[in-house]
Residue frames as a rotation matrix with the C-alpha (Angstrom) as fourth column:
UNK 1
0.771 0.386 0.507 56.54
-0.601 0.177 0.779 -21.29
0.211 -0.905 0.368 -44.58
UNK 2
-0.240 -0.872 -0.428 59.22
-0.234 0.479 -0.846 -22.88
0.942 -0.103 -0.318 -42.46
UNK 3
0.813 0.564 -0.144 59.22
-0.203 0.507 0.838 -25.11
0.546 -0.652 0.527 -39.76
UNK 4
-0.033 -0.816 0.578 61.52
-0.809 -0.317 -0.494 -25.24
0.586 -0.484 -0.650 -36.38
UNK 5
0.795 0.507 -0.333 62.15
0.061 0.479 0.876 -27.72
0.604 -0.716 0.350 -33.57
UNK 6
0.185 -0.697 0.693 63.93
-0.627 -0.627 -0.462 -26.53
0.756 -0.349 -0.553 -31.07
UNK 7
0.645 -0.016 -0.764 65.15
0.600 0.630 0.494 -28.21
0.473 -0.777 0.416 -27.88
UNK 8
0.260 -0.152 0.953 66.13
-0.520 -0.854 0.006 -25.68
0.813 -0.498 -0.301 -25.07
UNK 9
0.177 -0.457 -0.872 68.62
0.864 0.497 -0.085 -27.17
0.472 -0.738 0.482 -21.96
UNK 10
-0.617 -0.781 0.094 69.26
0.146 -0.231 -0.962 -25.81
0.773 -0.580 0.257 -19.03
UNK 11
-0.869 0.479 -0.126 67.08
0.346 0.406 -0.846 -24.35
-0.354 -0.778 -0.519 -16.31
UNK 12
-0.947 0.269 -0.175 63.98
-0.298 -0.537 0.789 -24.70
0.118 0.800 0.589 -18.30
UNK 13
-0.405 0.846 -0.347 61.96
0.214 0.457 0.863 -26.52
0.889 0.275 -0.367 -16.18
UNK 14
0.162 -0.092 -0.982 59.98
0.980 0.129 0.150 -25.50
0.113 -0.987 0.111 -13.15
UNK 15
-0.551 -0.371 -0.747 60.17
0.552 -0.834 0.006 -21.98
-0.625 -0.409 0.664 -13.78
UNK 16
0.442 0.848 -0.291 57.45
0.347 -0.461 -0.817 -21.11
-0.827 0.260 -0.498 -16.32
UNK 17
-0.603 -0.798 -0.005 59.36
0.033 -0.031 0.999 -21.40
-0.797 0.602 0.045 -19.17
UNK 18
-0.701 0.516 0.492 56.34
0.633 0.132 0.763 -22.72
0.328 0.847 -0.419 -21.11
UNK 19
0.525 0.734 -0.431 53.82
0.708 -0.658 -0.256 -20.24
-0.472 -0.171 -0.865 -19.81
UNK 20
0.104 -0.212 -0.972 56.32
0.101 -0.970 0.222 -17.73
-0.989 -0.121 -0.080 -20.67
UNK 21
-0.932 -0.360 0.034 57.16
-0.021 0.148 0.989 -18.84
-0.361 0.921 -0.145 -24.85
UNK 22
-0.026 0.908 0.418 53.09
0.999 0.004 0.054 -18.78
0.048 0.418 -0.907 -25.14
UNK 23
0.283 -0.172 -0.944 53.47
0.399 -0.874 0.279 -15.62
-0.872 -0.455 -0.179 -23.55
UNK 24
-0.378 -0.802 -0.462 56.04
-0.101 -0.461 0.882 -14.40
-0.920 0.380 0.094 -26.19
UNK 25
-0.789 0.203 0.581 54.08
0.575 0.576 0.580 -16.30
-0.217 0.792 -0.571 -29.19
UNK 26
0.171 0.974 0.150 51.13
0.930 -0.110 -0.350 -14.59
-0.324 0.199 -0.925 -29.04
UNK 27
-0.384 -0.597 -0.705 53.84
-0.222 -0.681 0.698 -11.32
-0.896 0.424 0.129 -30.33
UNK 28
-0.743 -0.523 -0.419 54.01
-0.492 0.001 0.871 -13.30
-0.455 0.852 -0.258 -33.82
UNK 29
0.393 0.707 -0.587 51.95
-0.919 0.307 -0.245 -14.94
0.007 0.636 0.771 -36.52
UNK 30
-0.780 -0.498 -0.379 53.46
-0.499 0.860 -0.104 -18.46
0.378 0.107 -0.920 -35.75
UNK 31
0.397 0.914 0.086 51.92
-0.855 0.334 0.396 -21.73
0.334 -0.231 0.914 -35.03
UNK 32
0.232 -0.548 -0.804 52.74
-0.472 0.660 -0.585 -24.21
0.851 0.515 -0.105 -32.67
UNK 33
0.847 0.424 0.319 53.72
-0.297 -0.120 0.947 -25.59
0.440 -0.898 0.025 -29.25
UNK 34
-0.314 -0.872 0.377 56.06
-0.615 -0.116 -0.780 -25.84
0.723 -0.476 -0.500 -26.44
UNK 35
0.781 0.607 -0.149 56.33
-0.371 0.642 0.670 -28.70
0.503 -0.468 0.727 -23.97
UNK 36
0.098 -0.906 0.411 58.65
-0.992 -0.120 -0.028 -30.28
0.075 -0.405 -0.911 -21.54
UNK 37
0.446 -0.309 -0.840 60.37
-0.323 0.819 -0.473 -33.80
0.835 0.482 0.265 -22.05
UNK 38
0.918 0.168 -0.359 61.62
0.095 0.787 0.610 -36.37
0.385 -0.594 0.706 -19.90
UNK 39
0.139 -0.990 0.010 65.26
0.938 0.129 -0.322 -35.63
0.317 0.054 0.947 -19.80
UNK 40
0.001 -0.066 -0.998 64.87
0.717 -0.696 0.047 -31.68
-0.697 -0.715 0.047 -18.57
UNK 41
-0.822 -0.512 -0.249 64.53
0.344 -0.795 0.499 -30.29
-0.454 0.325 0.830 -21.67
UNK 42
-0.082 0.670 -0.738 62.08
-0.257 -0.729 -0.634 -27.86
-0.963 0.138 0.232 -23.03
UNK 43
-0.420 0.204 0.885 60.59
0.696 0.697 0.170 -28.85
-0.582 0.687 -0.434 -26.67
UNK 44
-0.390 0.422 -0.819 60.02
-0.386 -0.882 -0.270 -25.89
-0.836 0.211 0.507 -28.93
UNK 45
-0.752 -0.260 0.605 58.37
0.595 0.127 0.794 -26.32
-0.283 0.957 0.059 -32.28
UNK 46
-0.126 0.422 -0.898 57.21
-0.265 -0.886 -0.379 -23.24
-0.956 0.191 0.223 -34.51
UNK 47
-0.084 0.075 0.994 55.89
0.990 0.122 0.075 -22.93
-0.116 0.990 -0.085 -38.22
UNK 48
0.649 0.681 -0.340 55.12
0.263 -0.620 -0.739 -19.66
-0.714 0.390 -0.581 -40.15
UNK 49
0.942 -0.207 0.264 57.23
0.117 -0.535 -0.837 -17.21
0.315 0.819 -0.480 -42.25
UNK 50
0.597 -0.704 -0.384 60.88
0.719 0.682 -0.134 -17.17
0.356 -0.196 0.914 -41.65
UNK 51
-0.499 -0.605 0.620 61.19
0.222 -0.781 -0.583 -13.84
0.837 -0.154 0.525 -40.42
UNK 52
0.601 0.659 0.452 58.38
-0.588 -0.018 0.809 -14.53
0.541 -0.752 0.376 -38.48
UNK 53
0.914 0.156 -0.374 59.86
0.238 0.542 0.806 -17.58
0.328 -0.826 0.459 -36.69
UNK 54
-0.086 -0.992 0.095 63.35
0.665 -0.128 -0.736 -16.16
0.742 0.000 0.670 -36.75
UNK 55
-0.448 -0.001 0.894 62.20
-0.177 -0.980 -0.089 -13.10
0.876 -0.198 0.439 -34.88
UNK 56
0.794 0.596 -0.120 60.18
-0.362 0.623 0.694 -15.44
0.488 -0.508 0.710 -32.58
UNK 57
0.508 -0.594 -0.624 63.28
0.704 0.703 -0.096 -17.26
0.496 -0.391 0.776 -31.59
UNK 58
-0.350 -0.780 0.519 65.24
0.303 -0.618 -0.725 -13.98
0.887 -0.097 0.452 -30.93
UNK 59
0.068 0.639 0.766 62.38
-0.485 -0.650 0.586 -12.55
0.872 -0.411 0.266 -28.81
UNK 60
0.979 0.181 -0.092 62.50
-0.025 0.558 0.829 -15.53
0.202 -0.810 0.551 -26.37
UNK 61
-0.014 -0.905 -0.425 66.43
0.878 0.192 -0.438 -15.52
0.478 -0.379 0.792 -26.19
UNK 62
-0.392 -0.196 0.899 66.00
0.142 -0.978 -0.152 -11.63
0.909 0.068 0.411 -25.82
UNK 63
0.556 0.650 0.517 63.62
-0.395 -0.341 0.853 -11.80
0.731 -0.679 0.067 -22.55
UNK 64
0.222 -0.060 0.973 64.08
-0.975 0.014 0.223 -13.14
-0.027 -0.998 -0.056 -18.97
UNK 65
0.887 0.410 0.210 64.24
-0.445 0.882 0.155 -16.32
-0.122 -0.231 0.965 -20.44
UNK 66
0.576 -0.785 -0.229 67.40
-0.305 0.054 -0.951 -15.86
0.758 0.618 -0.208 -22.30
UNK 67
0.115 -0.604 0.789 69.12
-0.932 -0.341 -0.126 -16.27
0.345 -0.720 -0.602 -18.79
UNK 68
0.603 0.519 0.606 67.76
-0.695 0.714 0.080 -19.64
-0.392 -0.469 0.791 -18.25
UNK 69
0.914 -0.086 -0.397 68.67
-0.297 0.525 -0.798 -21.18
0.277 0.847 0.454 -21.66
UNK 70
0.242 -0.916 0.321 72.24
-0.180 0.283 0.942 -23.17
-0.954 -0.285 -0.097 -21.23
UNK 71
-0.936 -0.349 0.043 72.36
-0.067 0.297 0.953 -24.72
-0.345 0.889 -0.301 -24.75
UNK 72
0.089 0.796 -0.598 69.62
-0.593 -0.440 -0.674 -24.26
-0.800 0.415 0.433 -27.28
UNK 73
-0.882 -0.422 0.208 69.54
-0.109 0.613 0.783 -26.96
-0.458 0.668 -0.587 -30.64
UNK 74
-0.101 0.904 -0.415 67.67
-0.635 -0.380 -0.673 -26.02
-0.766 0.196 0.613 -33.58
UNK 75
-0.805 -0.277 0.525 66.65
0.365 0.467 0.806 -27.99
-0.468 0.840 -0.275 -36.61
UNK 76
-0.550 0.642 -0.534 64.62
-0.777 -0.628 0.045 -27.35
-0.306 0.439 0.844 -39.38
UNK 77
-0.841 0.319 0.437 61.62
0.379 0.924 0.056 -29.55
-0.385 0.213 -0.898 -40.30
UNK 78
-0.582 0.766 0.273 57.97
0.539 0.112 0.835 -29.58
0.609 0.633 -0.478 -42.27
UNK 79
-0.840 0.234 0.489 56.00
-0.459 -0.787 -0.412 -26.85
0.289 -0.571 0.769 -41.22
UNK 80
-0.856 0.434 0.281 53.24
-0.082 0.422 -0.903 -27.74
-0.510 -0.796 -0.325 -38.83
UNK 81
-0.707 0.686 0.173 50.00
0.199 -0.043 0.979 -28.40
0.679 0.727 -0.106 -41.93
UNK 82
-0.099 0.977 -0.190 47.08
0.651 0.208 0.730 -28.54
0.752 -0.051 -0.657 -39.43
UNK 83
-0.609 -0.083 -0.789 48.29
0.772 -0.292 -0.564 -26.59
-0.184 -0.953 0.242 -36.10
UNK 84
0.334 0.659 0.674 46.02
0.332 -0.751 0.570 -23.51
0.882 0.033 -0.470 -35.53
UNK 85
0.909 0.001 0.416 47.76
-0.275 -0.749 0.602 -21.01
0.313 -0.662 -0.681 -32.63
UNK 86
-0.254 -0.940 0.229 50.48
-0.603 -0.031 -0.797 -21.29
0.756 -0.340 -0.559 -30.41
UNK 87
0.775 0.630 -0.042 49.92
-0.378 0.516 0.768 -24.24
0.506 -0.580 0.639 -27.22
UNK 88
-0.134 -0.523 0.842 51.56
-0.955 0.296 0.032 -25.23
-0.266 -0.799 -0.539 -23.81
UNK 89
0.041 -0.034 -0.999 51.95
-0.456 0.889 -0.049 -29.27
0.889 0.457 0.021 -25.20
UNK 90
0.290 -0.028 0.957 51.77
-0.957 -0.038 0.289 -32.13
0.028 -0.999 -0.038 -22.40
């Protein structure tokens, strides 16, 4: 298991970004949530298998969203111990 936290810039807010990365999540065996942040950017964090969340990340550059994304910034942290699904964070 491996753990992501992404932060997604550009036009990511205001357009169903996060409706659309639940959307996409519910593809993979990951766990986690997506939320939007004071500054305009988009908060991503995923746990599961690392082809899982790799393939997860691709899928959302790969869609409608990819167009949105300006700059994308990924680190790796402690997978998520308690999360259970995928969730729109507030």
């Amino acid at each position: 298991m491996i753990g992501k936290q992404i932060f997604y810039e550009g036009r990511v807010q205001g357009v169903g970004f996060r409706y659309s990365v639940r959307q996409i999540a519910k593809g993979f065996e990951i766990v986690g949530s997506v939320k939007n942040l004071p500054d305009g950017r988009v908060e991503l964090q995923a746990s599961g298998e690392d082809d899982e969340v790799a393939a997860f990340l691709q899928a959302i550059r790969d869609s409608e969203l990819g167009s949105l994304i300006r700059n994308e910034t990924a680190h790796e942290t402690t997978p998520l111990a308690n999360a259970r699904g995928f969730e729109i964070a507030f």
